[in-house]
N, C-alpha and C positions, 0 to 999 in steps of 0.2 A: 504494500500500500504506500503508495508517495506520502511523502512528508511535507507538511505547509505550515509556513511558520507565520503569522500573521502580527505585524508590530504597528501600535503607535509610535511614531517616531519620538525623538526626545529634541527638545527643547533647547537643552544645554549642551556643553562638550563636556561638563562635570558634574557628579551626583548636586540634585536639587531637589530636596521635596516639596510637593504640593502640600500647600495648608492654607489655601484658600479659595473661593467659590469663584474663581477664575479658570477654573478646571474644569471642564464639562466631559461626559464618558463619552468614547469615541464611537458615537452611535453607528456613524454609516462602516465604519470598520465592522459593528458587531452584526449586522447584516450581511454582510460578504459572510463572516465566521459563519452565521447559521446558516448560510443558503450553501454549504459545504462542508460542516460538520458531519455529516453522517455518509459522505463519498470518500474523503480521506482521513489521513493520520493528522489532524489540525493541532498550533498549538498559537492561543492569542497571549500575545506580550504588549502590556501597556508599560512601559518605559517610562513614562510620568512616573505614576502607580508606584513601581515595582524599584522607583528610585535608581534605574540606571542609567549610567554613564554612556558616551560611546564607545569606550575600551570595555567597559561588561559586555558590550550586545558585538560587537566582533570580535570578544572570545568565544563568547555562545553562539556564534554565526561561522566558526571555522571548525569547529566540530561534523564530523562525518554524518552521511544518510539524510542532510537538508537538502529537500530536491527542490520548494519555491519557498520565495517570500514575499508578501504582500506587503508593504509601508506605503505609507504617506507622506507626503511631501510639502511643506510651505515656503515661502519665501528666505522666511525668518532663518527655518533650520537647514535650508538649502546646501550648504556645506558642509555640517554633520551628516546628511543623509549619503552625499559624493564619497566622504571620507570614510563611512559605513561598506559602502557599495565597494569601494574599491579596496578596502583591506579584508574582506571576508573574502569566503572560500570560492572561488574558480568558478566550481559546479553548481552553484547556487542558480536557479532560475529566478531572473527579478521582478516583480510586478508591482509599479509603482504610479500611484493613483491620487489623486485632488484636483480640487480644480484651478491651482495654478502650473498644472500640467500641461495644459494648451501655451503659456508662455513659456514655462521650463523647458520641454521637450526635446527641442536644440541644444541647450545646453546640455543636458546629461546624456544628448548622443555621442558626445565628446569624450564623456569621461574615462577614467584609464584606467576602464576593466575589464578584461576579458570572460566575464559572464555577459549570459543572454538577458537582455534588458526591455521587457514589453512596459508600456508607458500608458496611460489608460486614463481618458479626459470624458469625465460622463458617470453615468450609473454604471457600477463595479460587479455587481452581484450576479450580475448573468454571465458576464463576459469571461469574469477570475475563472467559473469551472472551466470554461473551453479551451480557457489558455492553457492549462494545468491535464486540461486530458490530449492536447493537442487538437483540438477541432472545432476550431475558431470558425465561425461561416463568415465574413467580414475580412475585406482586403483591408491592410493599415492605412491608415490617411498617410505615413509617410514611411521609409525603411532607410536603412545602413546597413553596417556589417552591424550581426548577433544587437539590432537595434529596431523595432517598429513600436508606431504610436497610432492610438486607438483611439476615432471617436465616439463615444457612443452618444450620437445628434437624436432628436427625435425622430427621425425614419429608421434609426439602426433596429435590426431585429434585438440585440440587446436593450433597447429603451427601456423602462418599466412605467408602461401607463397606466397602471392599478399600484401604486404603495399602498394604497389599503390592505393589500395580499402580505403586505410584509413581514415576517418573523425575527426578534432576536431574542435569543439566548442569554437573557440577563445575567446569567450565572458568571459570564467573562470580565463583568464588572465588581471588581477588590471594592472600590471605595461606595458600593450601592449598599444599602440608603445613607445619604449624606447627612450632617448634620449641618442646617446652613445660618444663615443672618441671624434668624427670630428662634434658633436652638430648635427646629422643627423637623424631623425625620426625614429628606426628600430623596424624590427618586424624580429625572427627566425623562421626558418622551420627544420627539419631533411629532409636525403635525402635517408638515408639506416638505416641497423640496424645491428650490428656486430663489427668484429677485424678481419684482419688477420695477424696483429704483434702479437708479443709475450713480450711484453717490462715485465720485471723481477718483476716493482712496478704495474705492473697495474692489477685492479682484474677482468677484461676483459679480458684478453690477450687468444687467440684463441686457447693455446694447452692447457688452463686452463676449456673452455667451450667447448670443442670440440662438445660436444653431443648437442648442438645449431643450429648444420651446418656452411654454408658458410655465407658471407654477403649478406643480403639481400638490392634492391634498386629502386628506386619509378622510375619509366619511365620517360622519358624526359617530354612527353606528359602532365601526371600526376604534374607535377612539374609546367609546364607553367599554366596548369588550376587553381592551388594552387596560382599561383603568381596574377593571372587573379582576385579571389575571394580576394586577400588580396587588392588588388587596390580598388578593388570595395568598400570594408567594412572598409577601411585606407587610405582616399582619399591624406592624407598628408604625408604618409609612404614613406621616398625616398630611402631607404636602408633595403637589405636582409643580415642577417646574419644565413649563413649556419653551425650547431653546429655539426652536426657529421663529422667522419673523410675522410669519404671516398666518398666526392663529387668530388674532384680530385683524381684520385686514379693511373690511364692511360692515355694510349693517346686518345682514343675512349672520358672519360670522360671530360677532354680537351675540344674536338670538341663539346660533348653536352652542354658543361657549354656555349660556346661561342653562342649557336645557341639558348639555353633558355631564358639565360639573355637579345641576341641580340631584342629580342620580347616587353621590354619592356623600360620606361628612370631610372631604378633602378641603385642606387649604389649596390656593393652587398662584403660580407664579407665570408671569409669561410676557414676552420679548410686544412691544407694540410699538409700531410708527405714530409721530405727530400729526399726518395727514388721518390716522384710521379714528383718531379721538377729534380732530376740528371739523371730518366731516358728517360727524354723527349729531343730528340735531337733538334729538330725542334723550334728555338726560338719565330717562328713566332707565334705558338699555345701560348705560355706562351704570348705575344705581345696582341692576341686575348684575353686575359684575361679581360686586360686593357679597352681594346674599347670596350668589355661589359660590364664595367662598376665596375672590379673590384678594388677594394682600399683599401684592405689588407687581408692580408694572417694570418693564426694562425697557426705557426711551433714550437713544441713541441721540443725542441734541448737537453733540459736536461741537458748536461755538456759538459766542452770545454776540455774535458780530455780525451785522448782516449782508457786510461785503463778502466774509471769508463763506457763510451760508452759501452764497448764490456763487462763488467758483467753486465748491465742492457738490454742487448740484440738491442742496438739500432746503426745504422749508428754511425760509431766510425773513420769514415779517418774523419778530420779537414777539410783539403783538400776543400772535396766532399761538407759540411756543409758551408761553405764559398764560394763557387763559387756557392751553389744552391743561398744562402739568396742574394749574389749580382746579380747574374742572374735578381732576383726579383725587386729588386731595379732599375736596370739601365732599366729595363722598364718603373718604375715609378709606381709603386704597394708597397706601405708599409707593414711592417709585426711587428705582435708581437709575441715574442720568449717566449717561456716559457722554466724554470731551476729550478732545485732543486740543495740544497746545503745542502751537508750532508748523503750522501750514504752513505751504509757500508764501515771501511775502509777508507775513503778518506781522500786524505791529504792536506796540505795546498796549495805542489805545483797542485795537482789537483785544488783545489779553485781557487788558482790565473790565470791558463788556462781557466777556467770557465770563466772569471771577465773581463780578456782580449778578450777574443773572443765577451762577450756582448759589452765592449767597443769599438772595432774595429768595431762592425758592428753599432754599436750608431753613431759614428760619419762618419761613408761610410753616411749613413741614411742623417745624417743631410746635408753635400757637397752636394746630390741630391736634400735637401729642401722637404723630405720625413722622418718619421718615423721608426726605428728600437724601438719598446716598450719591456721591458722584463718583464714579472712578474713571480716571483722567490720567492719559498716556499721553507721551511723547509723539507726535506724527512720524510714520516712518512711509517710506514710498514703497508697495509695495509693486514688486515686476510683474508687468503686464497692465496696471492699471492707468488710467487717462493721464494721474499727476506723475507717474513716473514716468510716460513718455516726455510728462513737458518737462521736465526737470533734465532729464537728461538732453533733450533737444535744446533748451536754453543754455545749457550747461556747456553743449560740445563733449560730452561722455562717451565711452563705451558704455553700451547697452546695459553690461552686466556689472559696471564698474560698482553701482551701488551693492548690486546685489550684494558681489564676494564680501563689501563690508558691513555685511550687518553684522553684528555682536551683542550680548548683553551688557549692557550698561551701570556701572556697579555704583555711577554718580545716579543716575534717576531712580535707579531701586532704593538707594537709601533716603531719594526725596518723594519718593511715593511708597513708599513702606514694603519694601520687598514684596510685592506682587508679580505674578507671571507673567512673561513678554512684555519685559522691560526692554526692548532692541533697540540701536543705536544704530542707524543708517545714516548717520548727518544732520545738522540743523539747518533746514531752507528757510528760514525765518528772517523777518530784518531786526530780531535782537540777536544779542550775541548768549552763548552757553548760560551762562551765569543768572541772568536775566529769564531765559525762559526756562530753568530750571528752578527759579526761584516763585515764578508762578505754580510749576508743578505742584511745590510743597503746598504754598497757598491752599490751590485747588483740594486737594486731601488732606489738609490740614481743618477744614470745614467739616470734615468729617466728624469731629472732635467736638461739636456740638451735639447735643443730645435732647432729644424730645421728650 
């Protein structure tokens, strides 16, 4: 029976533990795991998790009788994953999957190993068996030597236009049920799969994948049965935390979220855009939130500037951003905001718009005796995305010149409090290190209030 070794890639070049709600279990990994746990010899390695380093996983990667491995790939660890790749064993079959895969794929056909390297841009969980039994039906969108890359667009016979159909294997998950913010037992689920924003930094962003299709999203139905199995197998679980973006999305999904939840006694948590709360007139739906059991929100706000808003393609009136997040509040539904600091460009009076608008809604939060949390990273460019073309085209760069230097940064982690994917890709800002470092702390130093 072939041997599949299946790894979330790690983050760091040196042991790092996860101890914070920064960490989410690698869902669409454990999808692949269970759409072929029971055809071969599978073994999932979460690296995060399990606290290893890149010297643990290519000693345990040069060990005999591994015939594939599936990892993940991001920007961030892009040269952890190379230096993975290329110090393990020869024999190893590679199967390397995300979706900054369609930007990568170039690059790692370069790289300098003489293992077979399939590359895989799309949905994983059909395609992994085929590659692993050899009988792929789909020609590569591109090939080299012991090198092809795969898309799987939505016409590929691998597409999956039912996730509703989809199983994973929770058991792969060490740190399930979490303990998170409010000390409350949590387990996540996703609820679709896709973008239809276009945000400037993100390497998702929908006019960037287009050949993906639309969003794809798991039935109501499908969703309560999910919640149904997680009671059963996490008798102590008292809170869902919903990770992708578009479980509110309308007002339709509004009504579904209240009549899923309403089935069971869960808290529940879940990721929502500005747009999906400004254009819901009806307060009572937002109301219905609460009484199923919701207890915070995850709004992506970016910056309190409405220059830097409108070239990172995101909701840019203040306005709109402030009357959604208090909307939230005065029901009594907490939220955590997330911001970057440090766009191209920006200025200080940007930053302090940024800083202010976290602080005003920190303490609305607190008068309620609820939560406004922000957590606030360092902008970094990631390859493939709109800002990283202009960055490098304004620049005069090679393409990948960022990429090679991303690093963890050990000045930002100690001014955001050691939190995960602290990376350092360079400051495009028009202040200098110092300066927009000093906002960081700011920004998470607000934290430090209490409701």
């Amino acid at each position: 029976m072939k041997k599949v070794v299946i790894i979330n890639s790690p983050l760091y070049e040196e042991k790092n533990s996860i101890n914070n709600e920064d960490y989410l279990p690698p869902l669409g990994l454990g999808i692949i795991y269970s759409s072929i746990e029971n055809k071969f010899d599978v073994v999932f390695i979460d690296s995060l998790v399990e606290n290893l380093d890149v010297s643990d996983l290519i000693i345990y990667l040069n060990e005999p009788n591994i015939d594939f491995v599936c990892i993940n790939i991001f920007t961030t660890n892009y040269i952890l994953v190379k230096k993975i790749v290329e110090k393990s064993s020869k024999n190893i079959h590679w199967i390397i999957g995300g979706i900054s895969t369609k930007s990568l794929y170039k690059e790692i056909f370069n790289w300098k190993a003489e293992s077979i390297i399939d590359i895989v841009y799309g949905d994983g969980e059909k395609i992994v068996n085929d590659i692993i039994d050899s009988s792929v039906k789909e020609e590569p969108k591109d090939i080299n030597v012991k090198r092809r890359f795969y898309i799987v667009d939505s016409k590929s016979c691998y597409y999956n236009n039912q996730i509703s159909n989809e199983k994973i294997d929770r058991s792969i998950f060490k740190l399930e049920p979490e303990i998170n913010f409010f000390k409350d037992q949590e387990i996540c689920i996703y609820t679709s799969r896709g973008c239809p924003y276009n945000c400037a930094y993100c390497v998702a962003a929908h006019s960037r994948n287009i050949e993906l299709g639309i969003p794809r999203h798991k039935k109501p139905e499908r969703i309560i049965n999910e919640l149904k199995e997680i009671k059963e197998l996490y008798p102590s679980v008292n809170t869902i935390r919903i990770v992708d973006d578009l479980f509110l999305s309308n007002k339709q999904s509004f009504i579904d979220a209240f009549q899923i939840f309403s089935n069971f006694d869960f808290n529940w948590r879940a990721m929502c855009h500005i747009k999906s709360i400004s254009n819901i007139n009806d307060n009572s739906l937002i109301s219905n939130l609460l009484i199923s059991g919701c207890k915070e929100l995850f709004i992506g706000i970016e910056s309190g500037s409405s220059n830097i808003l409108k070239e990172i393609h995101k909701t840019y009136a203040i306005s709109v951003i402030k009357e959604s997040i208090i909307r939230i509040l005065d029901i009594g539904i907490s939220v955590k905001g997330y911001f970057i600091c440090g766009f191209p460009n920006e200025k200080i009076k940007d930053l302090d718009r940024t800083y202010d608008l976290a602080s005003y809604l920190t303490d609305y939060a607190i008068d309620k005796k609820l939560h406004f949390r922000n957590s606030t990273f360092q902008f970094r460019p990631y390859f493939g995305t709109e800002l990283y073309d202009s960055i490098v085209k304004k620049n005069n760069l090679a393409n990948s010149s960022i990429l090679y230097n991303t690093c963890i940064s050990d000045k930002i982690n100690f001014n955001i409090r050691n939190k995960s994917f602290n990376f350092d890709s360079g400051n495009y800002s028009s202040v200098n290190d110092d300066i927009l470092h000093s906002y960081l702390k700011k920004m998470n130093d607000l934290n430090d209030r209490t409701a």
